[in-house]
N, CA, C and O atoms as a DFTB+ gen file, in Angstrom:
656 C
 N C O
     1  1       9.438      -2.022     -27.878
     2  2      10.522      -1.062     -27.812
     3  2      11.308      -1.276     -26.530
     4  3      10.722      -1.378     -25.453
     5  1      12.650      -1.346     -26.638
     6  2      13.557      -1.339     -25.337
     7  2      14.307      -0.292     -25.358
     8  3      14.860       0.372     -26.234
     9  1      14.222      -0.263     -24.187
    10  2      15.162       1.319     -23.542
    11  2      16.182       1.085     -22.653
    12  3      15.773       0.799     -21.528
    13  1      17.254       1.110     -22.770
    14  2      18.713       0.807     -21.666
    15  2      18.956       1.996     -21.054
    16  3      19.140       2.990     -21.756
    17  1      18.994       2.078     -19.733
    18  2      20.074       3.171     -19.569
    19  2      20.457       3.370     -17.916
    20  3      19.470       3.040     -17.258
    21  1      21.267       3.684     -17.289
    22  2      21.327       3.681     -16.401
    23  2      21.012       4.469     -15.362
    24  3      21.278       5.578     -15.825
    25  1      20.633       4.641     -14.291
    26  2      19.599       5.496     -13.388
    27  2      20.441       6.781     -12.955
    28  3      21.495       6.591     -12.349
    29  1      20.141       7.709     -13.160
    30  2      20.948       9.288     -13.227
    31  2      21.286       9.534     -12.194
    32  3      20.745       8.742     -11.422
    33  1      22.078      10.398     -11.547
    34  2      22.732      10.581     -10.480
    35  2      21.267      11.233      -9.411
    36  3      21.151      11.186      -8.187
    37  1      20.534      11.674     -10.211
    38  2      19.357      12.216      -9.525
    39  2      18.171      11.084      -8.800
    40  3      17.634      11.076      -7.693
    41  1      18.039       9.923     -10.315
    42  2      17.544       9.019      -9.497
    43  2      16.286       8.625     -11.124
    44  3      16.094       9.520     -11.947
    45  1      15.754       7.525     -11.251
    46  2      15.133       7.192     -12.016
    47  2      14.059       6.808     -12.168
    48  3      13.960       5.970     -11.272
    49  1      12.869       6.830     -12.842
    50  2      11.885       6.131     -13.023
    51  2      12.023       4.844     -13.372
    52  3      13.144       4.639     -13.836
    53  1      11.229       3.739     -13.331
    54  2      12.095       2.443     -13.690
    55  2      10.957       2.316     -14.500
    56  3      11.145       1.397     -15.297
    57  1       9.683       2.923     -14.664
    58  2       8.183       2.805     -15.658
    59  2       8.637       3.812     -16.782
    60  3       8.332       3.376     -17.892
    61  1       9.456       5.372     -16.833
    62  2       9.203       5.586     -17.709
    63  2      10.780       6.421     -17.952
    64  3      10.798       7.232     -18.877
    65  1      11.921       6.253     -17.238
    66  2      13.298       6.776     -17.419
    67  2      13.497       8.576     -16.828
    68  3      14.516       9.264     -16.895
    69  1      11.695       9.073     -16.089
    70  2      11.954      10.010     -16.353
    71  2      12.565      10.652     -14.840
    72  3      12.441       9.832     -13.931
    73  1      13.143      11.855     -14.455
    74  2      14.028      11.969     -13.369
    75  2      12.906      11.976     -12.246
    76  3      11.745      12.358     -12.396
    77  1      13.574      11.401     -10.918
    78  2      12.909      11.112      -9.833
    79  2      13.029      12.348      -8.690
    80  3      12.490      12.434      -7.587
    81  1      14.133      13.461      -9.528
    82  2      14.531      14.707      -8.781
    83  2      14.877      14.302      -7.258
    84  3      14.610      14.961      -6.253
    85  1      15.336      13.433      -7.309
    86  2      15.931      13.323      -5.676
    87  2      17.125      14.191      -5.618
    88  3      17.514      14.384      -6.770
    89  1      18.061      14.953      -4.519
    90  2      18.703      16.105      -4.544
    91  2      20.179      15.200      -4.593
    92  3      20.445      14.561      -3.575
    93  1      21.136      15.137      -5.751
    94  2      22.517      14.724      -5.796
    95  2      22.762      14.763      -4.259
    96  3      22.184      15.423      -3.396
    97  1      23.875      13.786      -4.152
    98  2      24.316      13.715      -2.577
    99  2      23.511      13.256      -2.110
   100  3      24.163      13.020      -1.093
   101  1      22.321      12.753      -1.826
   102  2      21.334      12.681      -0.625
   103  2      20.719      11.156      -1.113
   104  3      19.695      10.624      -0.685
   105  1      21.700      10.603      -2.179
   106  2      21.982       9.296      -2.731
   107  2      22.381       8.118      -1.615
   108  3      23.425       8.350      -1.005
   109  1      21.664       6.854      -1.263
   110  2      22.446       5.800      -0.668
   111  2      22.601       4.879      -1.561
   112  3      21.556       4.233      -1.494
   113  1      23.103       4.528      -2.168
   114  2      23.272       3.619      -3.659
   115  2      22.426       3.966      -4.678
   116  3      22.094       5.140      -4.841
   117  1      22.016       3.025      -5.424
   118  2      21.039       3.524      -6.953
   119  2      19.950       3.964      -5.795
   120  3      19.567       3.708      -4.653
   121  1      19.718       4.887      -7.032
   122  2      17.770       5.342      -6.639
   123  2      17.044       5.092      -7.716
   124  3      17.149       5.690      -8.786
   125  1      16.153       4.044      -7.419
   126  2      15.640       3.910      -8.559
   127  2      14.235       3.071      -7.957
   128  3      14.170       1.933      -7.494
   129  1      13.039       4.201      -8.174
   130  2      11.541       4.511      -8.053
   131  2      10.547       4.697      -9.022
   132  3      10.787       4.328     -10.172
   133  1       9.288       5.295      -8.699
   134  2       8.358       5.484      -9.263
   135  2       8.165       6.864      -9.565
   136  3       8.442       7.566      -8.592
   137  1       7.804       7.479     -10.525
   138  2       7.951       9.321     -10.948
   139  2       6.525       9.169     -10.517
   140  3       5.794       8.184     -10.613
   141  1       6.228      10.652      -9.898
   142  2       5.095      10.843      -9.727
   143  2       4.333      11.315     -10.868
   144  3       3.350      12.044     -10.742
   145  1       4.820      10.868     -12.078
   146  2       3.771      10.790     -13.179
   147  2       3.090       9.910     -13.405
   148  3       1.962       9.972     -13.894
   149  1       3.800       8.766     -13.015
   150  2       3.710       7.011     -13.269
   151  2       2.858       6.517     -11.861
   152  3       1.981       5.655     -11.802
   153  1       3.340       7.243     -10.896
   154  2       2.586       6.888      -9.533
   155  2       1.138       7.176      -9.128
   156  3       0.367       6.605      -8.356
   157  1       0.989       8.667     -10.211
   158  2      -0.533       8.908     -10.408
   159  2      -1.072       7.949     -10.998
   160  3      -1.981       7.287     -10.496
   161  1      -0.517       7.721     -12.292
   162  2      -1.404       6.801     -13.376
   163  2      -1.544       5.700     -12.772
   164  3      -2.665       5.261     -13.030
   165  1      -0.822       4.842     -11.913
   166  2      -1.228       3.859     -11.750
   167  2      -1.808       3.675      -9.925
   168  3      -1.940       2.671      -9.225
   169  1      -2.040       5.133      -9.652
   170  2      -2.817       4.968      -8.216
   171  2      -2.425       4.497      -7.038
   172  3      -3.034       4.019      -6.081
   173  1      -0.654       4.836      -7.400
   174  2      -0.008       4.633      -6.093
   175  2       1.127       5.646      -5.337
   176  3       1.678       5.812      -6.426
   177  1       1.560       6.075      -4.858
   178  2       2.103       6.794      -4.168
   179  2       3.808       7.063      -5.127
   180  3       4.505       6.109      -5.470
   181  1       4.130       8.328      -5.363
   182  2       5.660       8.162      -5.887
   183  2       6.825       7.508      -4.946
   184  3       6.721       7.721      -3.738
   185  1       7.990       6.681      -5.439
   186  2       9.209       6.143      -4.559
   187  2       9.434       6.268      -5.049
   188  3       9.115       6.039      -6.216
   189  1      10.556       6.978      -4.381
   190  2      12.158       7.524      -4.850
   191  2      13.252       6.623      -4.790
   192  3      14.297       6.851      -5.400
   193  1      13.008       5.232      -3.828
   194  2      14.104       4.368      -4.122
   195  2      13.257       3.009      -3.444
   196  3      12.875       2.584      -2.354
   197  1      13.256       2.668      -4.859
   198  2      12.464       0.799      -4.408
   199  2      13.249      -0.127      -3.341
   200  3      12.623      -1.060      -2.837
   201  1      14.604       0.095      -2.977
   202  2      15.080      -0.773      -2.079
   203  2      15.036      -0.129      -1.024
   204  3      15.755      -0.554      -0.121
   205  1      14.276       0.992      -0.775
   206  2      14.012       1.171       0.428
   207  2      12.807       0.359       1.511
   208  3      12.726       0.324       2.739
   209  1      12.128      -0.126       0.635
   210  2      10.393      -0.629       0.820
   211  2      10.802      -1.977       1.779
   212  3      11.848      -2.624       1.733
   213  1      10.041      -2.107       2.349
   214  2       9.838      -3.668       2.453
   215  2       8.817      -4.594       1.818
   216  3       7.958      -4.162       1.049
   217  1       8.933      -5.994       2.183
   218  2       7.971      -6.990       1.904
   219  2       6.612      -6.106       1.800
   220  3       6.166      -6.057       0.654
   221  1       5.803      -5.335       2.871
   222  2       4.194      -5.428       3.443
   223  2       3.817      -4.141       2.043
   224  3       2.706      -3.867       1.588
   225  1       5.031      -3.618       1.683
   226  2       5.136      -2.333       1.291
   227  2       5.259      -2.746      -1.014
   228  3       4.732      -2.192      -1.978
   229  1       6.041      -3.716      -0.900
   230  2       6.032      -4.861      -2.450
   231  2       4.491      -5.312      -2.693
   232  3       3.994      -5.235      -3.816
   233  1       3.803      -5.763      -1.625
   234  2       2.952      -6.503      -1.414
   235  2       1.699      -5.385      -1.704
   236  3       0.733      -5.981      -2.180
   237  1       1.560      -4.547      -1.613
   238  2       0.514      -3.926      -1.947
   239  2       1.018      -2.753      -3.408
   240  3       0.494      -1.668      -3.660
   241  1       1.981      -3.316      -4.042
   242  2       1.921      -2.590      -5.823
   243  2       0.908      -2.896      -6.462
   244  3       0.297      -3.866      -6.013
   245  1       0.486      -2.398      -7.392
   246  2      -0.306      -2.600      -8.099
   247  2       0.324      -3.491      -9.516
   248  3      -0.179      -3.494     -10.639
   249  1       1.336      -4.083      -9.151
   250  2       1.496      -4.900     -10.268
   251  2       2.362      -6.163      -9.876
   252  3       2.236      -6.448      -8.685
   253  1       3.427      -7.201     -10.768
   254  2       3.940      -8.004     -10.180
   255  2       5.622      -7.279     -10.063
   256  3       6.050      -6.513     -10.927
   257  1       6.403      -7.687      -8.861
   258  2       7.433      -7.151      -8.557
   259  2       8.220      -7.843      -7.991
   260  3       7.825      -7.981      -6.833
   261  1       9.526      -8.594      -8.232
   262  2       9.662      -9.740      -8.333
   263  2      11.585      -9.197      -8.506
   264  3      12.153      -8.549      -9.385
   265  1      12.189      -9.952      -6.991
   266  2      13.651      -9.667      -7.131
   267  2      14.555     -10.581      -7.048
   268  3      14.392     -11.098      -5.943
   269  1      15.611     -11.194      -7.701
   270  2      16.564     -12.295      -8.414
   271  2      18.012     -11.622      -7.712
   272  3      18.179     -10.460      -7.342
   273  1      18.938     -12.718      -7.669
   274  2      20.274     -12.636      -7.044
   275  2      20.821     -12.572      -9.033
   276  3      20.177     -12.566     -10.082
   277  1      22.165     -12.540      -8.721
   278  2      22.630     -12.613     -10.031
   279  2      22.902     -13.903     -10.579
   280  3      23.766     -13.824     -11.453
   281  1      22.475     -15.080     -10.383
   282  2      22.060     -16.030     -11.216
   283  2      20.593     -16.295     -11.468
   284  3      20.279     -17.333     -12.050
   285  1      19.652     -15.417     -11.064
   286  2      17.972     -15.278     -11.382
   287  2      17.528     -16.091     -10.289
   288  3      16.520     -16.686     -10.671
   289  1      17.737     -16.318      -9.409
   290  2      17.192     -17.338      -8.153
   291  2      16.341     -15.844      -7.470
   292  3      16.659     -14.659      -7.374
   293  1      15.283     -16.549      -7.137
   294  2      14.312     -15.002      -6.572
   295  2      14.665     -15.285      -4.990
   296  3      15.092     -16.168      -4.245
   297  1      14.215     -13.995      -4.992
   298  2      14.370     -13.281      -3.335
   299  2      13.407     -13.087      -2.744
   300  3      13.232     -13.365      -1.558
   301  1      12.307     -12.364      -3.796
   302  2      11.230     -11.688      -3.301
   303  2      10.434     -12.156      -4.283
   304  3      10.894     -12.891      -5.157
   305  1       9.375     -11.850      -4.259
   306  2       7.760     -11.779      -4.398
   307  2       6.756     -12.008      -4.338
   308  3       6.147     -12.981      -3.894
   309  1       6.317     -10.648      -5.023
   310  2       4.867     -10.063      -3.794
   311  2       3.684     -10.727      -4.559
   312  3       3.668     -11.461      -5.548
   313  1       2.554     -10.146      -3.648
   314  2       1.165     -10.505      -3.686
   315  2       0.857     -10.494      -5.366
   316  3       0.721     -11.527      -6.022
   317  1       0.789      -9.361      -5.827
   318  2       0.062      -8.933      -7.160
   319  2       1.038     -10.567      -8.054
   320  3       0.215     -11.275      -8.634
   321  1       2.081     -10.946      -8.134
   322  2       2.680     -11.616      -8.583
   323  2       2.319     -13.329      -8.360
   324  3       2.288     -14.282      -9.138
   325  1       2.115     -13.198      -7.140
   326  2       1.180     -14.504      -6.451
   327  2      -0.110     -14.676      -6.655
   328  3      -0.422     -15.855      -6.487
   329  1      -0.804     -14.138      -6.886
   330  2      -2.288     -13.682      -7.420
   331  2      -2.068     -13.802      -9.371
   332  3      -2.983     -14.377      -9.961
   333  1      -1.324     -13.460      -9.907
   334  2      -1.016     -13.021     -11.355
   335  2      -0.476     -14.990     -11.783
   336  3      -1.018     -15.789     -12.546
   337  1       0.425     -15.104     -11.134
   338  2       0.813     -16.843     -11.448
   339  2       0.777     -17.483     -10.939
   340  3       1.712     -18.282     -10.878
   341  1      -0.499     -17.627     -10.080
   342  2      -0.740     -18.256      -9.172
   343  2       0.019     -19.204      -8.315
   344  3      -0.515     -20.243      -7.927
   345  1       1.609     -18.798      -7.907
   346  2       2.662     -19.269      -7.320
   347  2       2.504     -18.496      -5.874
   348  3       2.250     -17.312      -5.652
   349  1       2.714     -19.447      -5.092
   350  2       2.860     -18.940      -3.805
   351  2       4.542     -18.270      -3.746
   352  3       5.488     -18.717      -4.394
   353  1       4.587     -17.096      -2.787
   354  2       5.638     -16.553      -2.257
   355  2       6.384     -17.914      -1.841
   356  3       6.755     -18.385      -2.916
   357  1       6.708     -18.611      -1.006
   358  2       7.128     -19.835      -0.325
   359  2       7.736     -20.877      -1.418
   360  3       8.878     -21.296      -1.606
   361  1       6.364     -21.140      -2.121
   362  2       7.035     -21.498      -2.946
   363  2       8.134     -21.625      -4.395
   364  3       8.356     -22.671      -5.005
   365  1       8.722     -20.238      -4.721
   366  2       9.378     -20.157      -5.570
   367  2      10.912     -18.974      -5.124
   368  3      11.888     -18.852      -5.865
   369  1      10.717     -18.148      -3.591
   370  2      11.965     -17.967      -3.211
   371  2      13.063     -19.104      -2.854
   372  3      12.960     -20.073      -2.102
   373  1      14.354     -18.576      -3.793
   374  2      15.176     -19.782      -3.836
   375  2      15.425     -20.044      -5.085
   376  3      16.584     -20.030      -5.499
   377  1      14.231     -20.364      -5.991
   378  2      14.278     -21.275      -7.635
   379  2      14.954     -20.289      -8.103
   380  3      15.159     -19.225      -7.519
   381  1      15.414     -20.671      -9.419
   382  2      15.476     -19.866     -10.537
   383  2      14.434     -19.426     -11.573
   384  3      13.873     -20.247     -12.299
   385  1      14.155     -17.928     -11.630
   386  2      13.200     -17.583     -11.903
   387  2      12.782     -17.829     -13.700
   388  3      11.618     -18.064     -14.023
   389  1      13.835     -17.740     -14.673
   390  2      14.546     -18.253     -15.767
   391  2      13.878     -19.773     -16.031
   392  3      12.816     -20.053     -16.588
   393  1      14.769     -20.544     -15.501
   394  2      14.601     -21.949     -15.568
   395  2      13.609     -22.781     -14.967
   396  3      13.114     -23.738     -15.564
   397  1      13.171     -22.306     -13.309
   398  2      12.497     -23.321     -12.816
   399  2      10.915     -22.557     -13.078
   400  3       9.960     -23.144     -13.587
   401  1      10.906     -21.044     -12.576
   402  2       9.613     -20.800     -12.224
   403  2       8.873     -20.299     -13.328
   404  3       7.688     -20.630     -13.379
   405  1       9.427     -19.413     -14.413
   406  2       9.073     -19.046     -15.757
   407  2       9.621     -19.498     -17.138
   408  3       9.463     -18.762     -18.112
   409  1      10.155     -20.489     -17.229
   410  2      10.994     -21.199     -18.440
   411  2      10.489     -20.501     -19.377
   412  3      11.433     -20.217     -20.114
   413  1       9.532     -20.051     -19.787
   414  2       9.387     -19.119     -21.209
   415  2      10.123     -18.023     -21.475
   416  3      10.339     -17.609     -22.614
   417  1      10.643     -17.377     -20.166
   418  2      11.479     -16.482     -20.169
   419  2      12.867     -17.177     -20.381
   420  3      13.564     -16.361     -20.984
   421  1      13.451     -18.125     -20.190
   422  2      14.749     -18.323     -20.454
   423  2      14.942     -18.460     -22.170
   424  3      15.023     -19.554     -22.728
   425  1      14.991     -17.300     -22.806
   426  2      15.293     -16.653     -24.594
   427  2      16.163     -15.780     -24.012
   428  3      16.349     -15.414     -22.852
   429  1      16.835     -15.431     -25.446
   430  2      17.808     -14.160     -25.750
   431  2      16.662     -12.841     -25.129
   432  3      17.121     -12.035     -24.319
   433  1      15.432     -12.742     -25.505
   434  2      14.609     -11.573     -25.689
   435  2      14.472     -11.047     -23.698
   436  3      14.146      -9.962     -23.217
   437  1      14.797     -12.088     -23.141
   438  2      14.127     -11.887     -21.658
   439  2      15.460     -11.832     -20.742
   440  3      16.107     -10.909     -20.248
   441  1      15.611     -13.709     -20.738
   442  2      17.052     -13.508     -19.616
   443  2      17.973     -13.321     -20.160
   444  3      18.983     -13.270     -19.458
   445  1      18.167     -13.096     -21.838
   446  2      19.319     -12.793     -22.313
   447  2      20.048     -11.665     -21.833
   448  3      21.243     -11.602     -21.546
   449  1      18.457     -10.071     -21.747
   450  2      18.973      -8.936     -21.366
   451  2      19.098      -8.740     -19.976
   452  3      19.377      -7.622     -19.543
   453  1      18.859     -10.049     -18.965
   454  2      19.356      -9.892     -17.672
   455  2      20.786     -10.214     -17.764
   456  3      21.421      -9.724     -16.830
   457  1      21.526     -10.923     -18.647
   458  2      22.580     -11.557     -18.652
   459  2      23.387     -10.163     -19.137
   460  3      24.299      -9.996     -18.327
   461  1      23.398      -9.226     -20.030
   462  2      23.781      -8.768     -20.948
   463  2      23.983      -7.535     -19.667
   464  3      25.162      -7.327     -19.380
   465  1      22.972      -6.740     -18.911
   466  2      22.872      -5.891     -17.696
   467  2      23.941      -6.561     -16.383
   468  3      24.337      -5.946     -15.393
   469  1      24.149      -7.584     -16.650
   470  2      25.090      -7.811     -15.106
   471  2      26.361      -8.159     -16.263
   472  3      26.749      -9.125     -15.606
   473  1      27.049      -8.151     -17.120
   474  2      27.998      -8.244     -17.662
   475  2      28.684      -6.853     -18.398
   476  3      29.771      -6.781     -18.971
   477  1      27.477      -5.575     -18.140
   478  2      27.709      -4.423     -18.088
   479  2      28.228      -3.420     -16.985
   480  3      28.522      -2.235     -17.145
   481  1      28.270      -4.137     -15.883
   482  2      28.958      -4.045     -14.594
   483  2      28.675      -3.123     -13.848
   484  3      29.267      -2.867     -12.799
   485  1      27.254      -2.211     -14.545
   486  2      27.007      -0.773     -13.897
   487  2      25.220      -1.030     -13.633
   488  3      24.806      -2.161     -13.889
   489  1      24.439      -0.218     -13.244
   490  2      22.965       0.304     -12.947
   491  2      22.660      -0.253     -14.548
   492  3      23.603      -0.147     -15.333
   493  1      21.678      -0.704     -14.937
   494  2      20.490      -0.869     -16.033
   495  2      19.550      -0.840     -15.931
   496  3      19.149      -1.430     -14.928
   497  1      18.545      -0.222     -16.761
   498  2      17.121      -0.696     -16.782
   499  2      17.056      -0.910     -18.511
   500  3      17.455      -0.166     -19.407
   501  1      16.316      -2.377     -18.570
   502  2      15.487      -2.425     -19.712
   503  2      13.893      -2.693     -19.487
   504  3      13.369      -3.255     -18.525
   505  1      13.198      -2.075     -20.770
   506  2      11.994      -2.496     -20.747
   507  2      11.435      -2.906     -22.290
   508  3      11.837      -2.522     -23.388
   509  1      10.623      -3.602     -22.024
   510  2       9.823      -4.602     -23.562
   511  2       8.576      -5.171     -22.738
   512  3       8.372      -5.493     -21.568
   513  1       7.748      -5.128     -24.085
   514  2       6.550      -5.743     -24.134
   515  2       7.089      -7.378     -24.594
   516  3       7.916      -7.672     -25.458
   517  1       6.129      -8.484     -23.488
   518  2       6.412      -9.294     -23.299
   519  2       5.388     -10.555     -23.226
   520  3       4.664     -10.430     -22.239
   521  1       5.125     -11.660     -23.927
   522  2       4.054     -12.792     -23.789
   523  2       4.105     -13.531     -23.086
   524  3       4.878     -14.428     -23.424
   525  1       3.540     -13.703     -21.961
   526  2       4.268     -14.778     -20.611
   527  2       2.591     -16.075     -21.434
   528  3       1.482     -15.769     -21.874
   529  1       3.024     -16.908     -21.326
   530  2       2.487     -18.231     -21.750
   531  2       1.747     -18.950     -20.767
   532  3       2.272     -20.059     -20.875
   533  1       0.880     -19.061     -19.883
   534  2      -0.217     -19.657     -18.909
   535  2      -0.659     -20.836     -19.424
   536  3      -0.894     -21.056     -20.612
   537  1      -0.774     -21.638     -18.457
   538  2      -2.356     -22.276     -18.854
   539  2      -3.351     -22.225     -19.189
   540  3      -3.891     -23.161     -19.778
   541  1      -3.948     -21.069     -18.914
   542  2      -5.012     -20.271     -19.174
   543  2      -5.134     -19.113     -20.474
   544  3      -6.008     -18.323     -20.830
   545  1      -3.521     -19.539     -21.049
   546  2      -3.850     -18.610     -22.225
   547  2      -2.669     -17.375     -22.172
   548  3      -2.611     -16.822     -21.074
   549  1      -2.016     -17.027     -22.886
   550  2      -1.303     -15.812     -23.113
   551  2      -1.543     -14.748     -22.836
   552  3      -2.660     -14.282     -23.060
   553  1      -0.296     -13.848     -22.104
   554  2      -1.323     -12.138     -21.526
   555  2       0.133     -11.631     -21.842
   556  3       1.189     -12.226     -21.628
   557  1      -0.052     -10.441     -22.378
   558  2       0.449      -9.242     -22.923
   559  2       1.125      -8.097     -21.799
   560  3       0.566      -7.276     -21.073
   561  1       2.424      -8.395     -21.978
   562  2       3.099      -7.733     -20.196
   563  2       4.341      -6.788     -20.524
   564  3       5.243      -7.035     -21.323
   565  1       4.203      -5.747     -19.799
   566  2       5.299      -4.697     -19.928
   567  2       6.140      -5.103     -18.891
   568  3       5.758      -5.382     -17.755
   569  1       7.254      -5.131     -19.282
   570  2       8.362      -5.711     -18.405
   571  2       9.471      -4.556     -17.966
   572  3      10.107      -3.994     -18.857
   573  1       9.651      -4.272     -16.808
   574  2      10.910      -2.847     -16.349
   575  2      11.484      -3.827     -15.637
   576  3      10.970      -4.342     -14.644
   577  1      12.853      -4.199     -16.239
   578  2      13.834      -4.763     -15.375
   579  2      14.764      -4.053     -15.176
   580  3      15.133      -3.280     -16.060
   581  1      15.599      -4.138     -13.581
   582  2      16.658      -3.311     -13.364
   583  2      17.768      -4.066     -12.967
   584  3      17.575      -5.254     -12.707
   585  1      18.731      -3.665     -12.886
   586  2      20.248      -4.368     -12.218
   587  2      20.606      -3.250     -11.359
   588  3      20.486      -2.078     -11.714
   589  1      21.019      -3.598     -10.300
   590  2      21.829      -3.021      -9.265
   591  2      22.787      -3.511      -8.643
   592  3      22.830      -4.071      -7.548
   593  1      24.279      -3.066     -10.068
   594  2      25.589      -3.947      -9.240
   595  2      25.630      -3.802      -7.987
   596  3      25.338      -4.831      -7.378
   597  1      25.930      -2.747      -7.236
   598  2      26.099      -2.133      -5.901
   599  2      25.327      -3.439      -5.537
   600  3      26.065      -4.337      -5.131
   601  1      24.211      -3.687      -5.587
   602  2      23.171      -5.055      -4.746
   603  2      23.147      -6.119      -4.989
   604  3      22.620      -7.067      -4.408
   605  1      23.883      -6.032      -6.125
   606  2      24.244      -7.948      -6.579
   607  2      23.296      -8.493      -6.783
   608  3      23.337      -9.720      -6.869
   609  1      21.858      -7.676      -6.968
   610  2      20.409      -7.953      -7.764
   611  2      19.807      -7.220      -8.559
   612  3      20.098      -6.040      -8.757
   613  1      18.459      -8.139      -9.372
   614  2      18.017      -7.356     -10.195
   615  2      16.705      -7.375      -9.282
   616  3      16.428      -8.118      -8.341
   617  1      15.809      -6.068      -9.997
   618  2      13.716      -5.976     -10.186
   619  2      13.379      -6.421     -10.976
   620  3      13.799      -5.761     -11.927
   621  1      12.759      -7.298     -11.355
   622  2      11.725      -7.530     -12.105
   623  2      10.638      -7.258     -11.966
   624  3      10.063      -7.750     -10.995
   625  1       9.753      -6.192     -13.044
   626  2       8.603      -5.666     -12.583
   627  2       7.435      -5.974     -13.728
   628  3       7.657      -5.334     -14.755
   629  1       6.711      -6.478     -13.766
   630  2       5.695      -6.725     -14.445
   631  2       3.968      -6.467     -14.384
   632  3       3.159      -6.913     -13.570
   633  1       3.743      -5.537     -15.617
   634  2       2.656      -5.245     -15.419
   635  2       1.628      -5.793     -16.671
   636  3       2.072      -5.843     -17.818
   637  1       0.263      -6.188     -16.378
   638  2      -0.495      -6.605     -17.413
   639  2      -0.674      -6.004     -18.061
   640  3      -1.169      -5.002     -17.546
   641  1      -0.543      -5.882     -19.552
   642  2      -1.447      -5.173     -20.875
   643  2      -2.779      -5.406     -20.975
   644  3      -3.676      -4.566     -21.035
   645  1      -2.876      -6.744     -20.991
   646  2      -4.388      -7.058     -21.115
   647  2      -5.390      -6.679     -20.528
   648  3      -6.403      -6.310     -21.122
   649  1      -5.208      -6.726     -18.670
   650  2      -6.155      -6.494     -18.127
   651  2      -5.950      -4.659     -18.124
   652  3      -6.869      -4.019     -17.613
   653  1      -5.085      -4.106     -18.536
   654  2      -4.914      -2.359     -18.751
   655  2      -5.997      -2.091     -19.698
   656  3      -6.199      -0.944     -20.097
């Protein structure tokens, strides 16, 4: 199932769309975090705006979290993601995340809807269940991607089904 929509003036969940109640006005570009419904379940603290965080702060999610310029060339990512595809940080800021570092993702179903979110010219989030292809075998992944025109990037956030 995919869900589009863009992050409310209040501020968004990017796991489940639901409001992040941050107070109108008190906005510095998108807000777009973790609901403290989603932050319980998965045993981490609620954020109200993911580009507030840094690196040390990516690095200890509990899942993979992973950020692209608007041609998919990554910026960021963290530990859980380096540990998950066994790619070093070092080595894949820079690539294209699409073409060089995940080619299974370059379909209509994946980078199509990154393509489709920056040609919409505003805030997006989509999410889908997703088969990333290993060496080791296929794993079953919920995918929350976001666009943030204002940032001229997207999130890519990925969490395992399997090991859930």
């Amino acid at each position: 199932m995919e869900t589009k929509s863009p992050p409310s003036e209040r501020g968004t969940c990017v796991l489940c769309d639901r409001s992040l109640g941050a107070e109108p006005g008190r906005r510095n570009g998108p807000s777009i975090g973790f609901c403290p419904g989603c932050a319980g379940d998965l045993g981490i603290v609620p954020v109200e705006n993911l580009l507030h965080l840094g690196p040390e702060q990516y690095d200890r999610l509990p899942f993979g979290f992973i950020t692209v310029d608007l041609d998919g060339n990554i910026m960021g990512f963290n530990a859980f993601e380096t540990a998950y595809s066994g790619l070093r940080e070092d080595a894949v800021v820079g690539r294209n995340f699409f073409g060089d570092i995940a080619p299974c993702t370059s379909v209509r179903e994946f980078e199509g809807r990154f393509r489709d979110m920056i040609e919409s010219g505003g805030e997006a989030v989509a999410r889908f269940r997703y088969v990333f292809r290993f060496a080791g075998g296929e794993r079953l992944v919920q995918v929350s991607m976001t666009f943030i025109a204002s940032e001229s990037r997207g999130i890519i956030i990925v969490r395992d089904l399997d090991a859930a």
